[in-house]
N, CA, C and O atoms as a Tripos MOL2 file, in Angstrom:
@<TRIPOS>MOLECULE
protein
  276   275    69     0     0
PROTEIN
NO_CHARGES

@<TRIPOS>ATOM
      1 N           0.8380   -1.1760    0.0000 N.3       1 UNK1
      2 CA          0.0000    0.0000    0.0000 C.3       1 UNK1
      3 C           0.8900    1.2480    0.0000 C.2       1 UNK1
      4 O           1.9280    1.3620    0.6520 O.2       1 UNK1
      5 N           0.2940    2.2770   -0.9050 N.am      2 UNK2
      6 CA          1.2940    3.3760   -0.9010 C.3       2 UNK2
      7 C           0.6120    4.4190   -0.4440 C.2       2 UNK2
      8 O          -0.6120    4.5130   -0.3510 O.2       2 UNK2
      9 N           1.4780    5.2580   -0.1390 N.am      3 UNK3
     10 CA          0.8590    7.0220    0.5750 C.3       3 UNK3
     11 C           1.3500    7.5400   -0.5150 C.2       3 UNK3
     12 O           2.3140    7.2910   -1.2390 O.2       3 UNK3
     13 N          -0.0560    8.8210   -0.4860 N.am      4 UNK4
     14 CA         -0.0460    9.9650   -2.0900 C.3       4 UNK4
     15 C           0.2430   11.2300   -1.0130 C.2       4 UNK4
     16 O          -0.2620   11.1810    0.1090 O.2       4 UNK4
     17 N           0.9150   12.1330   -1.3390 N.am      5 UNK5
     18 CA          1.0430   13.1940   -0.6660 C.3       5 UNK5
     19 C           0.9650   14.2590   -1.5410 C.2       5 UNK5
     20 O           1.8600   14.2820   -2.3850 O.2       5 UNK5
     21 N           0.3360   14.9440   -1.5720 N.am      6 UNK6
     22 CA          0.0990   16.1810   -2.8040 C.3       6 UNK6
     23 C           0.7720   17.6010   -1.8830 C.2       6 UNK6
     24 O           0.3080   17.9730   -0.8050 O.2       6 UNK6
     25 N           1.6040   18.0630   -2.3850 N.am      7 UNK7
     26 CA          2.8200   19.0550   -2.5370 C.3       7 UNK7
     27 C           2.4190   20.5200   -3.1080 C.2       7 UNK7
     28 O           2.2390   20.6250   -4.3210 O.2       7 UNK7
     29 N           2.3330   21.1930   -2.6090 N.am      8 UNK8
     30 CA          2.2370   22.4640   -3.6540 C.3       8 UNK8
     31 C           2.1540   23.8360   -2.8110 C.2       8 UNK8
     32 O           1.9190   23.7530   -1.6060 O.2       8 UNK8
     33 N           2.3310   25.0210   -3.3780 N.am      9 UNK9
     34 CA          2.6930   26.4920   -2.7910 C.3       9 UNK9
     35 C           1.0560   27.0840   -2.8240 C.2       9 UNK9
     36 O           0.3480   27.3660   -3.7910 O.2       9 UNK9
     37 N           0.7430   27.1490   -1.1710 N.am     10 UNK10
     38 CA         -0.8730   27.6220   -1.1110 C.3      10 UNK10
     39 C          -0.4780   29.4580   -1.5170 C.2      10 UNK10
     40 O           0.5050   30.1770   -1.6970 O.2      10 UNK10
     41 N          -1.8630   29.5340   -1.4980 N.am     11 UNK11
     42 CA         -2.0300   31.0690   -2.4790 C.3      11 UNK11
     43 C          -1.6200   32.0020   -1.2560 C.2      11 UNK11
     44 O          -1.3010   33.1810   -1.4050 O.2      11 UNK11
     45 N          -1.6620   31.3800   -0.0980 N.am     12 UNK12
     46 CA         -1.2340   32.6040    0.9270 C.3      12 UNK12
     47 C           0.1350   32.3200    1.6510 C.2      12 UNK12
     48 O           0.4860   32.5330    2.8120 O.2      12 UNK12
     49 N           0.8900   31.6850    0.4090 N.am     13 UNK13
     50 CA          2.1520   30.9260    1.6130 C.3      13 UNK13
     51 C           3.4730   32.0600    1.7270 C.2      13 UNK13
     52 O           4.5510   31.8930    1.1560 O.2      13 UNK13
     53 N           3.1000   33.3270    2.6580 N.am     14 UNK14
     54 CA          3.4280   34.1370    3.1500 C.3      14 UNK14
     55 C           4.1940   34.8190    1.8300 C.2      14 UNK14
     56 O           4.2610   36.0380    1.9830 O.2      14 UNK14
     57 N           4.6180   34.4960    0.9370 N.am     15 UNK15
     58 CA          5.4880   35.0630   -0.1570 C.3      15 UNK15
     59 C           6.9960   34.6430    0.2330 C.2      15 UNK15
     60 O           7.9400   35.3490   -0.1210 O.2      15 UNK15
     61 N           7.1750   33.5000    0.9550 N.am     16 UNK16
     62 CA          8.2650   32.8640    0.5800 C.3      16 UNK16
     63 C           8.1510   31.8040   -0.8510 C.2      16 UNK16
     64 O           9.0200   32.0570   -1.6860 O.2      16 UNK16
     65 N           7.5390   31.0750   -1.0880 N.am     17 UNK17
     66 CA          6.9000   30.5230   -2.3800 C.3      17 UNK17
     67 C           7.7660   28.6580   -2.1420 C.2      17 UNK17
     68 O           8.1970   27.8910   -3.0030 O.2      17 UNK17
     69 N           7.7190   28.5280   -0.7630 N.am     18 UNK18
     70 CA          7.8260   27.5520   -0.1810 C.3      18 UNK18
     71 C           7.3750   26.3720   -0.3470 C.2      18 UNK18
     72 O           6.2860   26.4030    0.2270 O.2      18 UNK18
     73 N           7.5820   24.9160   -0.9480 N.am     19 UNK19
     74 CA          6.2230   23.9730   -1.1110 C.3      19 UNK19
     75 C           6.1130   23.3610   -0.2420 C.2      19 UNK19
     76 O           7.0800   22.6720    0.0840 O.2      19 UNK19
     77 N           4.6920   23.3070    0.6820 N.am     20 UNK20
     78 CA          4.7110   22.7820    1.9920 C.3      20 UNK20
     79 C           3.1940   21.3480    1.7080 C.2      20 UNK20
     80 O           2.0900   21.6620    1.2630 O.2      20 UNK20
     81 N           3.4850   20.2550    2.0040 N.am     21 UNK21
     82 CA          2.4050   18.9070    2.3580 C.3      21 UNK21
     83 C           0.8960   19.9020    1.8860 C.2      21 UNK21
     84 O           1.0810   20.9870    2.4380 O.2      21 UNK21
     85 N          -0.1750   19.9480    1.2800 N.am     22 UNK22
     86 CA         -1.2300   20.2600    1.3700 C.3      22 UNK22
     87 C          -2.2800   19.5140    1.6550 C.2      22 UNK22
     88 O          -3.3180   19.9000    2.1920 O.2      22 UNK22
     89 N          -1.8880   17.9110    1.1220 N.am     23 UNK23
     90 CA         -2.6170   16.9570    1.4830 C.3      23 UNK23
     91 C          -2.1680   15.6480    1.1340 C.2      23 UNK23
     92 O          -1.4850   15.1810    0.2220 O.2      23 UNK23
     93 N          -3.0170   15.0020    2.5730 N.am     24 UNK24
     94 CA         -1.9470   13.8150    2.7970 C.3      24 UNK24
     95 C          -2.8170   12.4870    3.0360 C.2      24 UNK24
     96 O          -2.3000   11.5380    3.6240 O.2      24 UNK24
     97 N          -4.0610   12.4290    2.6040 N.am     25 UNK25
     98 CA         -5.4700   11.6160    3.5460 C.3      25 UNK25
     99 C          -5.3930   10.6410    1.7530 C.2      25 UNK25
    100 O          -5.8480    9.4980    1.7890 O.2      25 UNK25
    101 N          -4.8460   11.1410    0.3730 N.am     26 UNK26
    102 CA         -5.6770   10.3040   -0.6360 C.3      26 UNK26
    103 C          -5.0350    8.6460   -0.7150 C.2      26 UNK26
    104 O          -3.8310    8.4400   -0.8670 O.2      26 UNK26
    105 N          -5.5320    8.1050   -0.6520 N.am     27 UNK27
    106 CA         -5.3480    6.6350   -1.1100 C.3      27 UNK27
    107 C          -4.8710    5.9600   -1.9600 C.2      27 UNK27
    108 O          -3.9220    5.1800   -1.8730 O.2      27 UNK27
    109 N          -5.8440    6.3620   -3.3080 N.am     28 UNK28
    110 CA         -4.8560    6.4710   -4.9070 C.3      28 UNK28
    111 C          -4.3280    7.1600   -5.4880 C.2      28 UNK28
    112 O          -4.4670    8.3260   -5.1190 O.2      28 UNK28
    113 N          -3.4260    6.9240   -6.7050 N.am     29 UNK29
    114 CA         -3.0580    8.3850   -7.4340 C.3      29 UNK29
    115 C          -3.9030    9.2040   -8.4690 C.2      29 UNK29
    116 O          -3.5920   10.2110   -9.1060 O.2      29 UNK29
    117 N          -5.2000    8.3920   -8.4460 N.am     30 UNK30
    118 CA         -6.1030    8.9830   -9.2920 C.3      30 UNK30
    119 C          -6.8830    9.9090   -8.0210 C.2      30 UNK30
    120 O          -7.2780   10.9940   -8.4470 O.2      30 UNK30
    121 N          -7.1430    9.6920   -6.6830 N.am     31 UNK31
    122 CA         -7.4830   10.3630   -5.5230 C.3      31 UNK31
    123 C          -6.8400   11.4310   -5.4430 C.2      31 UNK31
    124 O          -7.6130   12.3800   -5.3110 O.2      31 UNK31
    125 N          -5.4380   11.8200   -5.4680 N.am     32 UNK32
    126 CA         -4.2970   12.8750   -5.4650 C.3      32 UNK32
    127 C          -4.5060   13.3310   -6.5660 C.2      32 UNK32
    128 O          -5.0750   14.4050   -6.3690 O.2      32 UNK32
    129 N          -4.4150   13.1990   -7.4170 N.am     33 UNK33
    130 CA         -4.7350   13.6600   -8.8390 C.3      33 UNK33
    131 C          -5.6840   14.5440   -8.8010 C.2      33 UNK33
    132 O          -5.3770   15.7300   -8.9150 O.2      33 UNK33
    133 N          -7.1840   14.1180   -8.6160 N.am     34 UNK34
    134 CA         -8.4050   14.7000   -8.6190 C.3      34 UNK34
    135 C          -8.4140   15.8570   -7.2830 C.2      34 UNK34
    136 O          -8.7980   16.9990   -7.5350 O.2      34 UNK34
    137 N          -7.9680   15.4970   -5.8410 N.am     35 UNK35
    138 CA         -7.0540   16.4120   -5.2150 C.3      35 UNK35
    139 C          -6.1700   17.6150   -5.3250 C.2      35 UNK35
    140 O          -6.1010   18.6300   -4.6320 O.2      35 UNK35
    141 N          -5.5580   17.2480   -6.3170 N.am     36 UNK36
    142 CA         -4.4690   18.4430   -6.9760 C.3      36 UNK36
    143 C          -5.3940   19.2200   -8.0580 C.2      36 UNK36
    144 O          -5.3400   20.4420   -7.9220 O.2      36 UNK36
    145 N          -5.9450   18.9180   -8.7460 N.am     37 UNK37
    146 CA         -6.7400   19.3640   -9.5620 C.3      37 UNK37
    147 C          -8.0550   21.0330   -8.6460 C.2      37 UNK37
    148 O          -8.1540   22.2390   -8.8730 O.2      37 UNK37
    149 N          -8.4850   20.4250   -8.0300 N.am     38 UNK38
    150 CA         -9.2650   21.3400   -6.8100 C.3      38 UNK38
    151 C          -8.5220   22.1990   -5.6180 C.2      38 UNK38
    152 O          -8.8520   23.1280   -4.8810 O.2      38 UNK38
    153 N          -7.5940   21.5690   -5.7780 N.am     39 UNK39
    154 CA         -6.3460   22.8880   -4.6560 C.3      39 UNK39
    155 C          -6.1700   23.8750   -6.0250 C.2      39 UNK39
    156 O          -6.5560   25.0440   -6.0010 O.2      39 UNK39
    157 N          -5.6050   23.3280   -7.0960 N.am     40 UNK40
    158 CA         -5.4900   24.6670   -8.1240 C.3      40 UNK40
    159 C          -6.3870   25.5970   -8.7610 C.2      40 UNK40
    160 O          -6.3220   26.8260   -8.7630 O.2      40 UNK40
    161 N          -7.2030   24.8660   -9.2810 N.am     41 UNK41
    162 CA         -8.1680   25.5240   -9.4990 C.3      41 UNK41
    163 C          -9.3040   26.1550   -8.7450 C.2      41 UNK41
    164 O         -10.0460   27.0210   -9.2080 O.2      41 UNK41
    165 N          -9.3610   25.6970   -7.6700 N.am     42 UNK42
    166 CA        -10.9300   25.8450   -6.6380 C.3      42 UNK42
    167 C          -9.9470   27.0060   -5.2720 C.2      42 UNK42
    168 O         -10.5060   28.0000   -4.8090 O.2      42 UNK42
    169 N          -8.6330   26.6390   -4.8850 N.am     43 UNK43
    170 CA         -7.6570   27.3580   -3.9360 C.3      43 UNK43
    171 C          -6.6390   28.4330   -4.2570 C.2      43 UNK43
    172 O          -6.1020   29.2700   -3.5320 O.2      43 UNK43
    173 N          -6.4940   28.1010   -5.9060 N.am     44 UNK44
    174 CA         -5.3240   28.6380   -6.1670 C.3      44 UNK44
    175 C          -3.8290   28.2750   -6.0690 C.2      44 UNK44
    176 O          -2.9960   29.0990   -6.4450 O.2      44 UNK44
    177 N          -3.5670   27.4360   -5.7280 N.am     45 UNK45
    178 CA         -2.5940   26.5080   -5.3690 C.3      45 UNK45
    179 C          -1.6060   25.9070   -6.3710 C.2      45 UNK45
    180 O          -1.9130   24.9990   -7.1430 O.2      45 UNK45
    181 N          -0.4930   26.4310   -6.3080 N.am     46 UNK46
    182 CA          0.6750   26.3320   -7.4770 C.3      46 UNK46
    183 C           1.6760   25.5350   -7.2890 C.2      46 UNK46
    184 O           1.7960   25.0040   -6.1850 O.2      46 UNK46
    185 N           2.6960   25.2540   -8.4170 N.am     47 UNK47
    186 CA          3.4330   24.2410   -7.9270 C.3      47 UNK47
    187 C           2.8810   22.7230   -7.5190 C.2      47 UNK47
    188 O           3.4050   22.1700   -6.5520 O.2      47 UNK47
    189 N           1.9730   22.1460   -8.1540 N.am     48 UNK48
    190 CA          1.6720   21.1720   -7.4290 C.3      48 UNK48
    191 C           2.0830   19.7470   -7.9580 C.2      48 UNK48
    192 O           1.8400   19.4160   -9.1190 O.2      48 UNK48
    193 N           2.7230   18.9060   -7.0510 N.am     49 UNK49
    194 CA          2.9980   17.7980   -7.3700 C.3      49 UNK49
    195 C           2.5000   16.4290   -6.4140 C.2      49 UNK49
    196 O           1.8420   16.4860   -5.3750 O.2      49 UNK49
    197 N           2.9490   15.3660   -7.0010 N.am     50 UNK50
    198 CA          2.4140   14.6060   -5.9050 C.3      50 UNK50
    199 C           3.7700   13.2260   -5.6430 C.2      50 UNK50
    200 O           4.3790   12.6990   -6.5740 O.2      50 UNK50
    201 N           3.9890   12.8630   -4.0100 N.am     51 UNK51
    202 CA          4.9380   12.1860   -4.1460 C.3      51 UNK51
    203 C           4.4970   10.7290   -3.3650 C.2      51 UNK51
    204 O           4.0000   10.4970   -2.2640 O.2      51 UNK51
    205 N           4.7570   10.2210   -4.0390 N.am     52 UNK52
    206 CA          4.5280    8.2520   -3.9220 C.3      52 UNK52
    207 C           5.1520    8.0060   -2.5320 C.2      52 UNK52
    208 O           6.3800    7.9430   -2.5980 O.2      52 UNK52
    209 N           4.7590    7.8840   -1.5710 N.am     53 UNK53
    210 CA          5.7940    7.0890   -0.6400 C.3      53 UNK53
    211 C           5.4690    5.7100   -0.0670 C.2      53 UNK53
    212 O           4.5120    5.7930    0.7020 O.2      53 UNK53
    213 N           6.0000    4.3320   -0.2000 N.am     54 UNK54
    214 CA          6.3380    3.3340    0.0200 C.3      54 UNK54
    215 C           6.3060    2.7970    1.1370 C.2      54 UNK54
    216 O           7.0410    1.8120    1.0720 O.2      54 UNK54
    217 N           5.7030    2.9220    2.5010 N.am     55 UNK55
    218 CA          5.4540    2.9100    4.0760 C.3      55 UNK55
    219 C           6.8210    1.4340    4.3130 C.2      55 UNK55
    220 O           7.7840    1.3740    5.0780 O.2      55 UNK55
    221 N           6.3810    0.5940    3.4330 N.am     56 UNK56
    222 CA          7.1460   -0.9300    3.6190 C.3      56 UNK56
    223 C           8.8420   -0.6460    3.4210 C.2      56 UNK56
    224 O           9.8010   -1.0210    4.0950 O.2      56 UNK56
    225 N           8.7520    0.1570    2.2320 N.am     57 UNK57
    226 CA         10.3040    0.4530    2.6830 C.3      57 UNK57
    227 C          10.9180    1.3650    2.9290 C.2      57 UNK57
    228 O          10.5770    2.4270    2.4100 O.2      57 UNK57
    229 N          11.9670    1.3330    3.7370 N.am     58 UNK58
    230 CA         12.8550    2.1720    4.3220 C.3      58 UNK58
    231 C          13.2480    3.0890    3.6490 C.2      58 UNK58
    232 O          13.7640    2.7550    2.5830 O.2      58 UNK58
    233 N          13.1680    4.8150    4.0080 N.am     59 UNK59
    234 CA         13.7670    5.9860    2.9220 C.3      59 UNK59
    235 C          15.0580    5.7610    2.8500 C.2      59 UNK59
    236 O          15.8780    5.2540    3.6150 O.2      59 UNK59
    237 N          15.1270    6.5340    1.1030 N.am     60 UNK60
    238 CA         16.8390    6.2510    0.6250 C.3      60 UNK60
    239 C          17.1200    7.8970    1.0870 C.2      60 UNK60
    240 O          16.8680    8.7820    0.2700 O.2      60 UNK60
    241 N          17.6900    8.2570    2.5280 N.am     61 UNK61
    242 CA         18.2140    9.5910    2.4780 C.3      61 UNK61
    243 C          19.2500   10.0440    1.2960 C.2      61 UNK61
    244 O          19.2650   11.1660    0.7910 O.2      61 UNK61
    245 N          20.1500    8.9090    0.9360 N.am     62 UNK62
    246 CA         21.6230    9.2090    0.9180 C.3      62 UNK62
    247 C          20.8210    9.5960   -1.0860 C.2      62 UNK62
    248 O          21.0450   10.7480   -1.4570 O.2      62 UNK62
    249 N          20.5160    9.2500   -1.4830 N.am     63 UNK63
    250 CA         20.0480    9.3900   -2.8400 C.3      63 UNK63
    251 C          19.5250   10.5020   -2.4510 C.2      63 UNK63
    252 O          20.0880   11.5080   -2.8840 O.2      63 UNK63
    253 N          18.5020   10.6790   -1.6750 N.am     64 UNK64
    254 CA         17.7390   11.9220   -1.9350 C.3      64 UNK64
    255 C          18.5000   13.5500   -1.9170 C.2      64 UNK64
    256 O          18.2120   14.6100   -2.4720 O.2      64 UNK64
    257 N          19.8150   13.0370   -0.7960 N.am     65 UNK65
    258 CA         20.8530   14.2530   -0.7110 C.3      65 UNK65
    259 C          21.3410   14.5900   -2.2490 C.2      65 UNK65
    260 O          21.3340   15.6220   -2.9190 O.2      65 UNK65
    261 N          21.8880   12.8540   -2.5610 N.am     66 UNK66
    262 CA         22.7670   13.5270   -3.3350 C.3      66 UNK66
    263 C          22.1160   13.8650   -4.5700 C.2      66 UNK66
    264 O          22.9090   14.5660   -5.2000 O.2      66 UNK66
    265 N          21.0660   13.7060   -5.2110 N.am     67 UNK67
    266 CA         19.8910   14.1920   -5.9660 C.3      67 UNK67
    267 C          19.6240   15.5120   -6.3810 C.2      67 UNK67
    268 O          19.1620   15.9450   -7.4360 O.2      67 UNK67
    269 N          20.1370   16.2680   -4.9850 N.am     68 UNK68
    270 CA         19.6580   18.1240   -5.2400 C.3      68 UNK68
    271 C          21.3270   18.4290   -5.6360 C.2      68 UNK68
    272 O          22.3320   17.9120   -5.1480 O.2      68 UNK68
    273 N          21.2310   19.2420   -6.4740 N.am     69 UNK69
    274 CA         22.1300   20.0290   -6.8540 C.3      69 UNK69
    275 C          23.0280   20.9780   -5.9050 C.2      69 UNK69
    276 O          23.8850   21.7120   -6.3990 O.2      69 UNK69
@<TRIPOS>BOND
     1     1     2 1
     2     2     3 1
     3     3     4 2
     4     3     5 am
     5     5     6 1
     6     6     7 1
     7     7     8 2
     8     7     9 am
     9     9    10 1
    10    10    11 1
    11    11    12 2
    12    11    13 am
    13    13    14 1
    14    14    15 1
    15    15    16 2
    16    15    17 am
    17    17    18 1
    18    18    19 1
    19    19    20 2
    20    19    21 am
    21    21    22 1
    22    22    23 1
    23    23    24 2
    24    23    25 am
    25    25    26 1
    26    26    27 1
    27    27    28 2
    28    27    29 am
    29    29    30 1
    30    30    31 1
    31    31    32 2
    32    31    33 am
    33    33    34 1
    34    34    35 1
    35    35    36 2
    36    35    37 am
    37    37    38 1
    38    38    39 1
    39    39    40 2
    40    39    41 am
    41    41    42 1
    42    42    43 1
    43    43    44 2
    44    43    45 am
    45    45    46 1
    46    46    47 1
    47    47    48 2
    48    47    49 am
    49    49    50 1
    50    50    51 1
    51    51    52 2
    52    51    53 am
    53    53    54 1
    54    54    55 1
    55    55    56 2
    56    55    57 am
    57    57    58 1
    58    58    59 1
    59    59    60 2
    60    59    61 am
    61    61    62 1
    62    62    63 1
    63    63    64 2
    64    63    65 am
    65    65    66 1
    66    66    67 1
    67    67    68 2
    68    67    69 am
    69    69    70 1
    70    70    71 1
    71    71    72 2
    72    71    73 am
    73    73    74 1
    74    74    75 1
    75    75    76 2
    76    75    77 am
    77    77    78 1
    78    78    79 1
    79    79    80 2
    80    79    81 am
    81    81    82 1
    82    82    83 1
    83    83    84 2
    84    83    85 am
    85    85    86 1
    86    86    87 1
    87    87    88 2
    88    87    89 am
    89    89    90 1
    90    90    91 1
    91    91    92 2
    92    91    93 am
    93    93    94 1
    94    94    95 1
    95    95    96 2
    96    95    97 am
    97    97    98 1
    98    98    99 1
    99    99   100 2
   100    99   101 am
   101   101   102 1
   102   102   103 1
   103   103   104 2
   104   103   105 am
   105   105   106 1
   106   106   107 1
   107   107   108 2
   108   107   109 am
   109   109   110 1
   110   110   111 1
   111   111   112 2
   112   111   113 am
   113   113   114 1
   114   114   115 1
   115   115   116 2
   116   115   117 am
   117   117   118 1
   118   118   119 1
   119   119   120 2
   120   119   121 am
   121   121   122 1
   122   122   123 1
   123   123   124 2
   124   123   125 am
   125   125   126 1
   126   126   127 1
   127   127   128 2
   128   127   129 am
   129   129   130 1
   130   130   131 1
   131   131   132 2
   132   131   133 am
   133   133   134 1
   134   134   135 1
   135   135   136 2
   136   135   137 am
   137   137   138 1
   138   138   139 1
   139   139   140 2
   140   139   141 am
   141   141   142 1
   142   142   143 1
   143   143   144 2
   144   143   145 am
   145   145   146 1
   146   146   147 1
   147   147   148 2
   148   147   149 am
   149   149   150 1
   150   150   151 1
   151   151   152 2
   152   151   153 am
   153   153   154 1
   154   154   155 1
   155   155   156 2
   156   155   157 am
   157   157   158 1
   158   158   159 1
   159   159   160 2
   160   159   161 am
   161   161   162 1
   162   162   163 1
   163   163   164 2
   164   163   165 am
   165   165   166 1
   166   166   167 1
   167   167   168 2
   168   167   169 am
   169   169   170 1
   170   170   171 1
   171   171   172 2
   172   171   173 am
   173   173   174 1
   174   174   175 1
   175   175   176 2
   176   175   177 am
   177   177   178 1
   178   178   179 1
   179   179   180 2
   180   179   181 am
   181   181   182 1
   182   182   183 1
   183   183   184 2
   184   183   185 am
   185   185   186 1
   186   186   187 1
   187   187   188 2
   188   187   189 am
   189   189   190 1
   190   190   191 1
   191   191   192 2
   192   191   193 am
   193   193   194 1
   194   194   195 1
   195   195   196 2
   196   195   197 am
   197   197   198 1
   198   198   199 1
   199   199   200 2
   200   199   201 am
   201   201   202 1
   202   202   203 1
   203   203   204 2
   204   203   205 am
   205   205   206 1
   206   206   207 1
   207   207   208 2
   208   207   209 am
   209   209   210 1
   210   210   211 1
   211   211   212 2
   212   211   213 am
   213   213   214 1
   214   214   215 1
   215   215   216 2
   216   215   217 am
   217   217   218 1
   218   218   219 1
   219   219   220 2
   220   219   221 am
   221   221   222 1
   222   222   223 1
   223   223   224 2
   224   223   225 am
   225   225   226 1
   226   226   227 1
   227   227   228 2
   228   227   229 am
   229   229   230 1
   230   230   231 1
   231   231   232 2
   232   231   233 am
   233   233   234 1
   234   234   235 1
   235   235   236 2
   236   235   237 am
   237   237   238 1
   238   238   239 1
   239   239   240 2
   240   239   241 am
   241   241   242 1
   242   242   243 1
   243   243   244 2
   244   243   245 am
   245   245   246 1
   246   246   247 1
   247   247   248 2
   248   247   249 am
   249   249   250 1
   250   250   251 1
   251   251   252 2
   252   251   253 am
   253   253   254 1
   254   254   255 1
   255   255   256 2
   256   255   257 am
   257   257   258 1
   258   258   259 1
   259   259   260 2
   260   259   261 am
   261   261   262 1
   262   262   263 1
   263   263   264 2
   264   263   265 am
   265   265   266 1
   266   266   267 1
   267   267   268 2
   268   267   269 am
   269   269   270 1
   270   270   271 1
   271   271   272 2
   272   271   273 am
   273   273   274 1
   274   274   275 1
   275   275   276 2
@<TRIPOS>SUBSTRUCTURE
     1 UNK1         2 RESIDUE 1 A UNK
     2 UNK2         6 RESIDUE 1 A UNK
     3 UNK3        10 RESIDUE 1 A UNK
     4 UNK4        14 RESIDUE 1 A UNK
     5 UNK5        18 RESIDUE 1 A UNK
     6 UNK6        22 RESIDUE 1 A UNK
     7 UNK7        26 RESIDUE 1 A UNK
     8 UNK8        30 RESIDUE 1 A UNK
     9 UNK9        34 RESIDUE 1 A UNK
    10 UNK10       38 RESIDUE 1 A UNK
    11 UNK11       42 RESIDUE 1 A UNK
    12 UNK12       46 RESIDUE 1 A UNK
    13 UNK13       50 RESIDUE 1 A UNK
    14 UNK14       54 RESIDUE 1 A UNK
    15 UNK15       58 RESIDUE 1 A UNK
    16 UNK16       62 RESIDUE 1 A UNK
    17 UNK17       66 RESIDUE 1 A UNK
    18 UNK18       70 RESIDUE 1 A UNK
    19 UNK19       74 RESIDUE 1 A UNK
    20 UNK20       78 RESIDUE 1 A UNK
    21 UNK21       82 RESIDUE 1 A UNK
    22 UNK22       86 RESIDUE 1 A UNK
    23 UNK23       90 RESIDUE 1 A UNK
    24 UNK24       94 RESIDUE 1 A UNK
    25 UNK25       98 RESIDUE 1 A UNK
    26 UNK26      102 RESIDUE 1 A UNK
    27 UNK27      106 RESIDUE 1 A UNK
    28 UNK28      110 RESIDUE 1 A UNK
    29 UNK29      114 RESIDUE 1 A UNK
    30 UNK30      118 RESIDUE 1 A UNK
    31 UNK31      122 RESIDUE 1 A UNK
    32 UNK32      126 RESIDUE 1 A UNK
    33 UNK33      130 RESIDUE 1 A UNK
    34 UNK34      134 RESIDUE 1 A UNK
    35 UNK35      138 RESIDUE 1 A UNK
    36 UNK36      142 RESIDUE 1 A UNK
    37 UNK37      146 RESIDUE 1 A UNK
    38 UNK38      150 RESIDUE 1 A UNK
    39 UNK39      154 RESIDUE 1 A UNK
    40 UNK40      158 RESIDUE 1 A UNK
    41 UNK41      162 RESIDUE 1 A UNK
    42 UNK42      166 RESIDUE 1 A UNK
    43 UNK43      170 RESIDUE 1 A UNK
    44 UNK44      174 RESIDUE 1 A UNK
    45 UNK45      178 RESIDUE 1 A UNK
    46 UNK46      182 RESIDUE 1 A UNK
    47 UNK47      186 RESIDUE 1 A UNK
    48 UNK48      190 RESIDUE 1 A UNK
    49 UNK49      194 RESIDUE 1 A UNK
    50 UNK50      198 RESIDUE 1 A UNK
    51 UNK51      202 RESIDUE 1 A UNK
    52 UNK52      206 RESIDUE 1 A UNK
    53 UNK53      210 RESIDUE 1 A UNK
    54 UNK54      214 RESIDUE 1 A UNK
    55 UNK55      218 RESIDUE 1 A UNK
    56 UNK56      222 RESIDUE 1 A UNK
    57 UNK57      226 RESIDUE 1 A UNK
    58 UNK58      230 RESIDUE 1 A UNK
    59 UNK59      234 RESIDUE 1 A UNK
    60 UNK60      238 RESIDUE 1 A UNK
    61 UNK61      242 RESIDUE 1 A UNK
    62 UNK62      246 RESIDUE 1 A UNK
    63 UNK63      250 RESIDUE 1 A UNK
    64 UNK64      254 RESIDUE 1 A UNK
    65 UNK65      258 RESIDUE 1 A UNK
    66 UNK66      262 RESIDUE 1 A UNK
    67 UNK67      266 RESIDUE 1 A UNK
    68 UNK68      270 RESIDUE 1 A UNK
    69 UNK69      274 RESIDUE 1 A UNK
């Protein structure tokens, strides 16, 4: 079973333009999807992505460091 976490910069996110968790409850990725779809359009809500996470296995920190530029 996987966790959908939908990602994105709310319309009032102080004007740092920060991407902070917006929602974290959907089940599928068609749930997040349809989710992301209504934060943008219905909230205003930019930047939006959505990230898969894997509960069963263990995070790869060391990839994720070396990943960012």
């Amino acid at each position: 079973m996987y966790e959908y976490v939908v990602w994105g910069v709310p319309p009032d996110g102080d004007g740092d333009g920060d991407e902070r968790p917006l929602y974290t409850l959907a089940e599928t990725m068609e749930q997040a999807r349809r989710v992301m779809r209504v934060l943008e359009e219905k909230h205003g809500c930019t930047r939006l992505r959505i990230q898969v996470l894997n509960p069963a296995e263990p995070p790869d920190f060391v990839r994720a460091v070396l990943a960012r530029p």
